[in-house]
Every structure is written in C-alpha cells, then in structure tokens.
Backbone as JSON, one array per atom type, in Angstrom:
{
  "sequence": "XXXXXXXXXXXXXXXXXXXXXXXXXXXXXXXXXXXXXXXXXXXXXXXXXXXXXXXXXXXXXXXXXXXXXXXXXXXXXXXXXXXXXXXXXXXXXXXXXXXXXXXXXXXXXXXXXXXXXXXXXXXXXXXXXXXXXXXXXXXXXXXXXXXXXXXXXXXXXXXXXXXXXXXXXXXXXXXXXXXXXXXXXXXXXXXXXXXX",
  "N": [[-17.44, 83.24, 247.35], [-17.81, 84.17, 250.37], [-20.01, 86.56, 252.31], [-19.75, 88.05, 255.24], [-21.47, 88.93, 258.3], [-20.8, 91.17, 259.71], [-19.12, 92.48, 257.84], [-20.85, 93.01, 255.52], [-22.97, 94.75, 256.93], [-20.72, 96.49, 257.66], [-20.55, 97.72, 255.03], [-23.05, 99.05, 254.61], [-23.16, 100.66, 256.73], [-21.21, 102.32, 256.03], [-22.68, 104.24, 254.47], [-24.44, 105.74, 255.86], [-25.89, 108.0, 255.92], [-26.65, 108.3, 253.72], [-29.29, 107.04, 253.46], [-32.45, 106.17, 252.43], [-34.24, 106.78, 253.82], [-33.56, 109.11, 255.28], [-32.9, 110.96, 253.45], [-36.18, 111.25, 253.58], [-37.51, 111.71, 255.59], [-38.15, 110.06, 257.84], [-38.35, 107.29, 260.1], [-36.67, 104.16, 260.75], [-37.29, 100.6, 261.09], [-36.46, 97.59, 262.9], [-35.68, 95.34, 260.86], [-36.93, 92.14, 259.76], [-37.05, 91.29, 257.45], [-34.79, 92.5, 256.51], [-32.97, 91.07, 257.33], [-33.24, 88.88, 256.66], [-32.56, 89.17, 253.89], [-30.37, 89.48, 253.91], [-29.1, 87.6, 254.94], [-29.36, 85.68, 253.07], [-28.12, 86.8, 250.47], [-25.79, 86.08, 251.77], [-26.29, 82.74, 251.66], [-26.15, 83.24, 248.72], [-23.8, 84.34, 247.29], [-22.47, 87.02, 245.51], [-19.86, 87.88, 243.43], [-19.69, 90.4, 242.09], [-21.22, 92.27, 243.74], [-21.67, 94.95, 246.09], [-22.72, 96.17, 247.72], [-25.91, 95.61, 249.32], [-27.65, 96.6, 247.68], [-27.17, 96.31, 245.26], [-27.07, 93.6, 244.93], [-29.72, 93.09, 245.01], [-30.87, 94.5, 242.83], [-29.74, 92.7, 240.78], [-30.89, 90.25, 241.36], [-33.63, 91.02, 241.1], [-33.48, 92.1, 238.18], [-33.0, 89.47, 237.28], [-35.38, 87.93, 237.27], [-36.95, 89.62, 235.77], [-37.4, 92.2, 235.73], [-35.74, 94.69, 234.06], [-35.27, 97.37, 233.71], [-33.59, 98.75, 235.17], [-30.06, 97.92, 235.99], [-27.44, 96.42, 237.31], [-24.26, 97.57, 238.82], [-21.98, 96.13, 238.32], [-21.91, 93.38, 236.19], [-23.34, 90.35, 237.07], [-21.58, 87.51, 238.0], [-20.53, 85.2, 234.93], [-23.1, 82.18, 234.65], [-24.3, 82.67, 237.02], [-26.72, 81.92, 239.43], [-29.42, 83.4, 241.45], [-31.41, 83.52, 243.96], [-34.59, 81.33, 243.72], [-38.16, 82.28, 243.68], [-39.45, 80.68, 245.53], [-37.88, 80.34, 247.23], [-37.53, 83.13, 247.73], [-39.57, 85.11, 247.59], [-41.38, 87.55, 245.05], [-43.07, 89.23, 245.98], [-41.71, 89.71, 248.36], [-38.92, 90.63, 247.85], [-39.97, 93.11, 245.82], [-40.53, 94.77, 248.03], [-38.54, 94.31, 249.81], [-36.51, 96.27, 247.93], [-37.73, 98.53, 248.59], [-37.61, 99.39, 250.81], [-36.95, 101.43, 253.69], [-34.79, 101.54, 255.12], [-32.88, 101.08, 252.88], [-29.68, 101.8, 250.71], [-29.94, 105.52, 249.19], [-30.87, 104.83, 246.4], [-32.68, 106.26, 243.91], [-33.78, 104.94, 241.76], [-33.4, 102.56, 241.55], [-36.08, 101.86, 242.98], [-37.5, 102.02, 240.7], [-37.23, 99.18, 239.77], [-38.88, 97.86, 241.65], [-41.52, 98.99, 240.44], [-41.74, 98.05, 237.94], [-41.46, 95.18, 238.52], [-44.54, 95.39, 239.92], [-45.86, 96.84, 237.48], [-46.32, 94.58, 235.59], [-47.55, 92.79, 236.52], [-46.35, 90.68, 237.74], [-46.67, 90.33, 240.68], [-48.71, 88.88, 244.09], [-50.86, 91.0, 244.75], [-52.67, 91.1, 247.4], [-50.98, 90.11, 249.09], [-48.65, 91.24, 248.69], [-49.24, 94.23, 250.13], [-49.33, 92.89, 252.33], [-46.87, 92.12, 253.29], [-45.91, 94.41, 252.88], [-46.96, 96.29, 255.01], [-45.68, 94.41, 256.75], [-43.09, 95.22, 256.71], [-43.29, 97.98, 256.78], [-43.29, 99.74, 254.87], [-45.21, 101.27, 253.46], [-45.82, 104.01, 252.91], [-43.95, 103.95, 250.79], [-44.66, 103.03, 248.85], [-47.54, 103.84, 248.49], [-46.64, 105.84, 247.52], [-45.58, 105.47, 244.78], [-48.03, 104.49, 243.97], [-48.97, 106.42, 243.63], [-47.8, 108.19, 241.77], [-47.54, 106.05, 239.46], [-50.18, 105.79, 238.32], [-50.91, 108.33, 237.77], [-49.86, 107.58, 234.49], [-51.37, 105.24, 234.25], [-54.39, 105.18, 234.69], [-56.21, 103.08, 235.31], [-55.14, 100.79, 236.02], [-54.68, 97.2, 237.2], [-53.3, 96.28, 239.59], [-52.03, 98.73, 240.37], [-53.97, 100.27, 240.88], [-55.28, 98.72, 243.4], [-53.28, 98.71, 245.23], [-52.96, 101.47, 245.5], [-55.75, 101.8, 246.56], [-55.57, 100.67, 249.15], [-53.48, 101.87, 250.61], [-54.28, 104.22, 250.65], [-54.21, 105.78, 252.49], [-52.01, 107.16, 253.51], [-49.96, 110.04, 253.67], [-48.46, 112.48, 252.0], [-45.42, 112.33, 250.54], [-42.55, 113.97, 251.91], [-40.66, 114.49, 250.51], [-39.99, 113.99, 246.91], [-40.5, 110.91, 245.49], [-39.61, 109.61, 242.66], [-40.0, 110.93, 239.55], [-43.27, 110.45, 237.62], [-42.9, 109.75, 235.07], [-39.97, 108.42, 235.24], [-41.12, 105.6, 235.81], [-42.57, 105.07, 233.3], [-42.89, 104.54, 230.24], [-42.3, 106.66, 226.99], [-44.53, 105.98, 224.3], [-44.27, 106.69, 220.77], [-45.57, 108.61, 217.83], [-45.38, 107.56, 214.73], [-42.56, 107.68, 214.81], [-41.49, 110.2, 215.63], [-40.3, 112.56, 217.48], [-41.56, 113.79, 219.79], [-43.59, 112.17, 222.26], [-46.72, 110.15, 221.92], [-48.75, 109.41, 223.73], [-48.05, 107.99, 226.92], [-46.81, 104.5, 228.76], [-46.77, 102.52, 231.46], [-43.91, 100.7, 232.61], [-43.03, 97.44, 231.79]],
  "CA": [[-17.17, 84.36, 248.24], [-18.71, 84.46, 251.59], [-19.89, 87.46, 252.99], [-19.68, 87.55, 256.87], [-22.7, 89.79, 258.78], [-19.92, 92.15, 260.15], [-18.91, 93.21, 256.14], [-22.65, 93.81, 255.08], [-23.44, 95.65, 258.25], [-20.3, 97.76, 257.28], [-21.05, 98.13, 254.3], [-24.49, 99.7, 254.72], [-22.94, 101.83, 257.78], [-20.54, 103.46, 255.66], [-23.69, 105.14, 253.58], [-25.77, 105.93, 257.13], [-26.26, 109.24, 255.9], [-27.23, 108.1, 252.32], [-30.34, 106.28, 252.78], [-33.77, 106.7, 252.0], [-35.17, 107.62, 255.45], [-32.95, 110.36, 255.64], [-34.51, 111.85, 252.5], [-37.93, 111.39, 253.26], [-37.41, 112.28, 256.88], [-38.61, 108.89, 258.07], [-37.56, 106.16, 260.67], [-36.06, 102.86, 260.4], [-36.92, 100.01, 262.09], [-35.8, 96.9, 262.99], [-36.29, 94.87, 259.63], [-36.89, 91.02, 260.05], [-36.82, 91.05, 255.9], [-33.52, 92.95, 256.26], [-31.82, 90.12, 257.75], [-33.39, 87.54, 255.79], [-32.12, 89.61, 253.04], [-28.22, 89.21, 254.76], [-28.53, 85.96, 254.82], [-29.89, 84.97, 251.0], [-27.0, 87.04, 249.92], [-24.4, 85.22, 252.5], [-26.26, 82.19, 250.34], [-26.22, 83.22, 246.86], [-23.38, 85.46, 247.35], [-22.28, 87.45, 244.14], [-19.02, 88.24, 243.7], [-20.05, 91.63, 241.77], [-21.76, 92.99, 244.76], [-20.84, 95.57, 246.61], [-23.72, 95.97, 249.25], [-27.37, 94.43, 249.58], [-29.0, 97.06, 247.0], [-26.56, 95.92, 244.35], [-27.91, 92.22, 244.95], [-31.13, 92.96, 244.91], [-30.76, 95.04, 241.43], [-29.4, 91.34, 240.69], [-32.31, 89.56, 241.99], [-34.96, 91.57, 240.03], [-33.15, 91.47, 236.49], [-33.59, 87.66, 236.88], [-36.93, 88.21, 237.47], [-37.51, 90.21, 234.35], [-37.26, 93.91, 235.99], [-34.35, 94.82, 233.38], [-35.19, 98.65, 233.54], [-32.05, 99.36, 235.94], [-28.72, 97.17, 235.79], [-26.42, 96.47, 238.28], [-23.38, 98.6, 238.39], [-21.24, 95.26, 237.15], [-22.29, 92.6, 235.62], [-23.2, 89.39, 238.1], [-20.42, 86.25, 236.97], [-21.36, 83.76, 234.26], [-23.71, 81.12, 235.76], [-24.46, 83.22, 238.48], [-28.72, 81.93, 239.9], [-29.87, 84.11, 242.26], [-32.46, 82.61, 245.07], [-35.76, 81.21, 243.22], [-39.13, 82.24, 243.69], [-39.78, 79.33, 246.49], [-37.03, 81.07, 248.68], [-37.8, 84.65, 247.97], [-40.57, 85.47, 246.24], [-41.35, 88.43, 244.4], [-43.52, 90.27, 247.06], [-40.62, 90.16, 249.58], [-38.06, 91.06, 246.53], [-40.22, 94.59, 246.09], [-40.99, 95.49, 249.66], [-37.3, 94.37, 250.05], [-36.19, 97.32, 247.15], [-38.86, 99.74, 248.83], [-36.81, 99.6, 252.64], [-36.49, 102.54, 254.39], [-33.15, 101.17, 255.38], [-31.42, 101.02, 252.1], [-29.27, 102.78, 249.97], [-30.95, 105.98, 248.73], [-30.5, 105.0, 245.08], [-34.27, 105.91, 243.22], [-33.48, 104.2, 240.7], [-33.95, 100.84, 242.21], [-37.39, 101.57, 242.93], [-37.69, 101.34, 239.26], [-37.39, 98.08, 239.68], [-40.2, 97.57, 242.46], [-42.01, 99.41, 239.9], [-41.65, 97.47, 236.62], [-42.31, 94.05, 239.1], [-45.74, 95.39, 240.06], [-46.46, 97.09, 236.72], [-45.77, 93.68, 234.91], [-48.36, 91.98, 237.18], [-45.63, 89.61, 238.88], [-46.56, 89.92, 242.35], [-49.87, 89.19, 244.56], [-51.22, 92.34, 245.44], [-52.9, 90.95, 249.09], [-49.64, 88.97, 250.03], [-47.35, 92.29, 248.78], [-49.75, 94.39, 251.24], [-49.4, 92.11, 254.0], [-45.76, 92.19, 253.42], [-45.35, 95.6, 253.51], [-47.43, 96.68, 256.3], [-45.09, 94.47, 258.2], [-42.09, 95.88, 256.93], [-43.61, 99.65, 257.0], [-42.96, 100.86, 253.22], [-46.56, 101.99, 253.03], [-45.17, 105.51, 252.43], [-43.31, 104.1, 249.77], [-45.7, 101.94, 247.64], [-48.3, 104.44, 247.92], [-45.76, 107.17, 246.5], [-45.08, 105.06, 243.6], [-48.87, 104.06, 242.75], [-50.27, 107.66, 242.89], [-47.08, 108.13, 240.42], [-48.21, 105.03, 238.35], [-51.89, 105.94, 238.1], [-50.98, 109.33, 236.56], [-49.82, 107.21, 233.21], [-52.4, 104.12, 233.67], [-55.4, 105.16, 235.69], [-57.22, 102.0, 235.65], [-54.17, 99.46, 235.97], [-55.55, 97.24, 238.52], [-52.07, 95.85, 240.35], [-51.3, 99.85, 241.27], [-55.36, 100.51, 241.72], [-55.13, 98.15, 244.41], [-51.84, 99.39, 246.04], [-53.41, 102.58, 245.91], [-56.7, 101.83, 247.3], [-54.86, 99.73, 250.37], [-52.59, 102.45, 251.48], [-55.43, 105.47, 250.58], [-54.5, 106.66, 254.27], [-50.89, 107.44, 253.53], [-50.09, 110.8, 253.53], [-47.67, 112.61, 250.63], [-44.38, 112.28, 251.21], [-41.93, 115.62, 252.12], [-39.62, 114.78, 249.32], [-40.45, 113.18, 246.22], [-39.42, 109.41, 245.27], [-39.22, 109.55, 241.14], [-41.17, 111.67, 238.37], [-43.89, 109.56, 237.26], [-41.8, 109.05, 233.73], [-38.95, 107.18, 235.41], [-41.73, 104.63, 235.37], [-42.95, 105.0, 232.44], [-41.5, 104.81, 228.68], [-43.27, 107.06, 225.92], [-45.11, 105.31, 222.9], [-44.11, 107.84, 219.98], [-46.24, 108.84, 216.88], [-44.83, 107.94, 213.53], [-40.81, 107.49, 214.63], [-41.26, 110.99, 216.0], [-39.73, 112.44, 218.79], [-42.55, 113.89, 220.79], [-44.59, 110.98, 223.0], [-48.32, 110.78, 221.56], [-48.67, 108.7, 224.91], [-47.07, 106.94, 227.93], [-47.28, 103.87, 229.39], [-46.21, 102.26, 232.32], [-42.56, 99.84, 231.92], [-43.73, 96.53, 232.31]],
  "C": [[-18.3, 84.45, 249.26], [-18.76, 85.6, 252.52], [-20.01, 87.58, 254.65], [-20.74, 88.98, 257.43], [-21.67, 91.12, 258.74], [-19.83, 92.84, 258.52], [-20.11, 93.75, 255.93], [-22.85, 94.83, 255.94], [-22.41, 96.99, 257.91], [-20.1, 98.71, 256.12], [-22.1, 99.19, 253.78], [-24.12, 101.36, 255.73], [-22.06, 102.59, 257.25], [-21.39, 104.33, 255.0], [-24.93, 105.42, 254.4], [-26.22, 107.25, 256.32], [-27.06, 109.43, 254.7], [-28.64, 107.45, 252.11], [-32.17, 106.92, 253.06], [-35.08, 107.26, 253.12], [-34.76, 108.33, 255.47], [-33.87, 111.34, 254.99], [-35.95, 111.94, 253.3], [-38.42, 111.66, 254.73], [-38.14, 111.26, 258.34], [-37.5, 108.18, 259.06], [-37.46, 104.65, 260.33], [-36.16, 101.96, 261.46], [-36.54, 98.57, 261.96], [-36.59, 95.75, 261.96], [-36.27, 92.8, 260.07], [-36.45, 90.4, 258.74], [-35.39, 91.4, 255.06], [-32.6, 91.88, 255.99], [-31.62, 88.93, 257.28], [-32.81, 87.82, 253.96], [-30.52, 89.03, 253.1], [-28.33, 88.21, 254.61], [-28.75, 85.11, 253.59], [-28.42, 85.58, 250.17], [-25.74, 86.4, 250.79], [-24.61, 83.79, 251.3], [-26.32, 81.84, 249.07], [-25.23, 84.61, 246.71], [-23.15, 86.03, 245.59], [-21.06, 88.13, 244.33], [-18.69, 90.25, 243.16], [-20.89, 92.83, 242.76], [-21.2, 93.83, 245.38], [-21.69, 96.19, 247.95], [-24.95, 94.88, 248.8], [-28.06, 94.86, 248.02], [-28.34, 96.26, 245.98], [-27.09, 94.25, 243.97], [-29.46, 92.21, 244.52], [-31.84, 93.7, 243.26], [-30.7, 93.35, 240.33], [-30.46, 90.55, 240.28], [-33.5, 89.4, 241.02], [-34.39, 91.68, 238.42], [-33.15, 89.86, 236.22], [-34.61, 87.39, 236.83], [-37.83, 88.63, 236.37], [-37.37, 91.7, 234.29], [-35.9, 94.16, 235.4], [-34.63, 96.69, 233.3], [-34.21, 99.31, 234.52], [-31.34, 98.17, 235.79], [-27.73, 97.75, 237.08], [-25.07, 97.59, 237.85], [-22.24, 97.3, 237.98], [-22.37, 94.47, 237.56], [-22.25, 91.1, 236.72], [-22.23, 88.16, 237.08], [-21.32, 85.87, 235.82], [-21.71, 83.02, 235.0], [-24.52, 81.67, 236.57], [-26.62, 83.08, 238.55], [-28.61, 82.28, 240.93], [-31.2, 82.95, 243.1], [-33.99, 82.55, 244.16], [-37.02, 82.08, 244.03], [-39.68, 81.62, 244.88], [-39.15, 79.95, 247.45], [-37.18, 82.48, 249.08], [-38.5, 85.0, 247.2], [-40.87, 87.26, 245.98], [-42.06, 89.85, 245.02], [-42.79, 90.59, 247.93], [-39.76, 90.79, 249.21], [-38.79, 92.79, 246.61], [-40.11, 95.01, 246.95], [-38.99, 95.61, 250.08], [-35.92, 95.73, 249.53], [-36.91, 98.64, 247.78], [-38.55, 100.16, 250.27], [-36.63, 101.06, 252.53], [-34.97, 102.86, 254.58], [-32.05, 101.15, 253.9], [-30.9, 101.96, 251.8], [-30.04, 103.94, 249.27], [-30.37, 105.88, 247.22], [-31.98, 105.13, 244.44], [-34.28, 104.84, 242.42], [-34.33, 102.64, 240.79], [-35.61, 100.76, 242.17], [-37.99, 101.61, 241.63], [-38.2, 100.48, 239.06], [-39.05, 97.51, 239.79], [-41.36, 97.77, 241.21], [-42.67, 98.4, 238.98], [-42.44, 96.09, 237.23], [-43.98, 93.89, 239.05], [-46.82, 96.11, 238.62], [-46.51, 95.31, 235.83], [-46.81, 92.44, 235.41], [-47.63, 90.46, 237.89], [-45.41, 89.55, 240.21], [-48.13, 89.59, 242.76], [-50.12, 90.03, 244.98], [-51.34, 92.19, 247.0], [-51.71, 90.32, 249.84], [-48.61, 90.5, 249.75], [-47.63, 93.46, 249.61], [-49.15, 94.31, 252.56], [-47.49, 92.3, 254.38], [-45.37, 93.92, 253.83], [-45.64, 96.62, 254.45], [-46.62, 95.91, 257.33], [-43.86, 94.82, 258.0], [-42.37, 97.9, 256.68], [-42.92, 100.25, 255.62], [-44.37, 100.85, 252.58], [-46.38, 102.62, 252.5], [-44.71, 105.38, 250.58], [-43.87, 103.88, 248.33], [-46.96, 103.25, 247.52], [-48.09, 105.65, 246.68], [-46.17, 106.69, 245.55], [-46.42, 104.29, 243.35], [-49.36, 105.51, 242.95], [-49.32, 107.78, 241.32], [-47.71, 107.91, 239.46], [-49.97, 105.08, 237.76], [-51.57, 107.24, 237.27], [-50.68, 108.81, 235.09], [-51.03, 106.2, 232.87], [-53.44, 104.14, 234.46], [-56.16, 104.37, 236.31], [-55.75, 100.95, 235.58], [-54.27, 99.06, 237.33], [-54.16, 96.88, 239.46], [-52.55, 97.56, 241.07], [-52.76, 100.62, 241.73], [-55.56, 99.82, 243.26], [-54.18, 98.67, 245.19], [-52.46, 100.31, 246.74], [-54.73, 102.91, 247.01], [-56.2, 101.01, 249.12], [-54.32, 100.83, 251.18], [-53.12, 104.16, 250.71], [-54.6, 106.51, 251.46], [-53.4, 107.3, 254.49], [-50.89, 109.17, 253.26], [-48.75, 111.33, 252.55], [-46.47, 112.6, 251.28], [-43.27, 113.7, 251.37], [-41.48, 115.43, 250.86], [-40.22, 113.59, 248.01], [-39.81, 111.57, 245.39], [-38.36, 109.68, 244.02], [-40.73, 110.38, 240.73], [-41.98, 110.34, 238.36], [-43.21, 109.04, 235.87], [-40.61, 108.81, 233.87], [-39.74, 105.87, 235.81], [-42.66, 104.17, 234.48], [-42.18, 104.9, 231.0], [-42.31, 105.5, 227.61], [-43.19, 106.44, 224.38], [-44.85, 106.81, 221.88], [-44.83, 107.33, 218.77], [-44.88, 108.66, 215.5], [-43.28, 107.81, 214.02], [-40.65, 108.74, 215.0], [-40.84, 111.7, 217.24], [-40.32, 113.02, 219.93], [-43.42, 112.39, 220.9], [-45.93, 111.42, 222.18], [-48.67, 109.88, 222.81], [-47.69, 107.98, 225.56], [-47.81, 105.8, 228.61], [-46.15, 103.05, 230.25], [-44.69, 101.21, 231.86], [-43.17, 98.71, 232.53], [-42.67, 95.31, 231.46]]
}
C-alpha cells in the first residue's frame, strides 16, 4: 500500500485543530523532518496506519519504546526503517513535532527512548533546535528529573534547553513517565522510577 503525499497531507488536515501547537499556543513551521517523515512512511508503508503519528508509535515499539501501542496492530513481517535510515534522535524529535497529532501519549514514547539511554544527547539537541521542539523536550525533562534527579540523558536535555520557558498548558504528569516500584506486593508506590 502506497501512500500518495496528497492522502497524508489530508490526513493530518482533517485534525488541524487537534494538534499540539494549538494546545500549547505555539507555531508551526515548515518541518524538513516532517517530510522526510512522509516519505519513510510512503517507503515502509503500513497498512495499519492511519496517519504519520500512528507510524511513528510503530517505529518506536520496534525500537523498544513499548509503553504506548499503536491503535492496530502493524501486519506480520512488517520492518519499519532501520537505525541507518532514521535514527533514533530524528524518531524522538520526530514524536515531539509541534505539527502532529495532539495525542500525549506518544510523547511517552520520546520519553521511554531517552530514559532508556537510546539516543545521543548532542546529536538529539542539534536535531531539535533545528526542528524547534525545545519547548517540548525541556517540558518532558523538568517532568523526568522530578522522579530521577541525577539521570544524566534528561540532566543534559535539561541543562541544553535551561532557557526555555514553562509551557501555558501542560504536556503529561510526571507519572505518565514513570512506573511505581511497590513495597512488599502492596499497593501504595514506596518509589518511582522513570520507564525505561
């Protein structure tokens, strides 16, 4: 199944009102990572897809980020674009768009990636200063620092994009990226730690 630009594009434009700039009262600009996005899914289409985010939910459970699931199940068989073609810093920043769907959730993902220590910090940076989800990454390490204060992946994040200022609306709690360690089989947390 080959998706054609026109489909994706209307895809996305039927949920203008739904996405994550709206929330956060933010602009959108013209993504270079977007399009390279459009076109990895034209070649690794999925017939379970139903826009980009849905792919990219995809993407990152092959990866190892299994703390969200697609809404179906990608075919049998089905390999997503390696490492070599899309690596794992473009993959977050790619989940962390301004432009997508506002589903939080997803940024879960981003989450779990960088708690898990599967990205370069200075290359996922560089990446997302040029696609402008500063805002977003910093959100989601002050988050991540309230469960692991010294975890150096989201110490770094944090110290990089210091300059960011809070955002109007808030992404996720800090314990939709976290999972609580329980005492004894009991059902109060005696700590949390990040999903990794």
């Amino acid at each position: 199944m080959t998706l054609a630009h026109g489909t994706i594009a209307a895809m996305n434009a039927q949920a203008s009102q739904l996405i994550l700039a709206t929330r956060l009262g933010k602009t959108v600009h013209v993504s270079v990572l977007r399009y390279r996005v459009e076109a990895l899914l034209q070649q690794f289409p999925c017939s379970g897809c139903n826009c980009i985010e849905d792919w990219l939910v995809i993407v990152a459970n092959a990866r190892g980020a299994k703390v969200v699931t697609p809404p179906s199940e990608p075919p049998v068989g089905y390999t997503p674009p390696g490492k070599s073609i899309f690596t794992n810093e473009a993959l977050v920043v790619a989940i962390c768009q301004l432009n997508n769907l506002d589903r939080p959730q997803m940024l879960r993902l981003a989450a779990q990636l960088i708690s898990m220590s599967a990205v370069d910090i200075p290359a996922l940076v560089l990446e997302a200063q040029r696609e402008r989800v500063e805002p977003v990454l910093a959100e989601l390490s002050r988050q991540a620092l309230k469960v692991d204060p010294d975890h150096p992946a989201w110490r770094a994040i944090h110290t990089a994009f210091s300059d960011e200022s809070m955002l109007r609306e808030p992404l996720l709690h800090w314990t939709r990226l976290a999972e609580p360690v329980m005492k004894n089989g009991m059902y109060n947390a005696e700590s949390w730690r990040l999903v990794a």
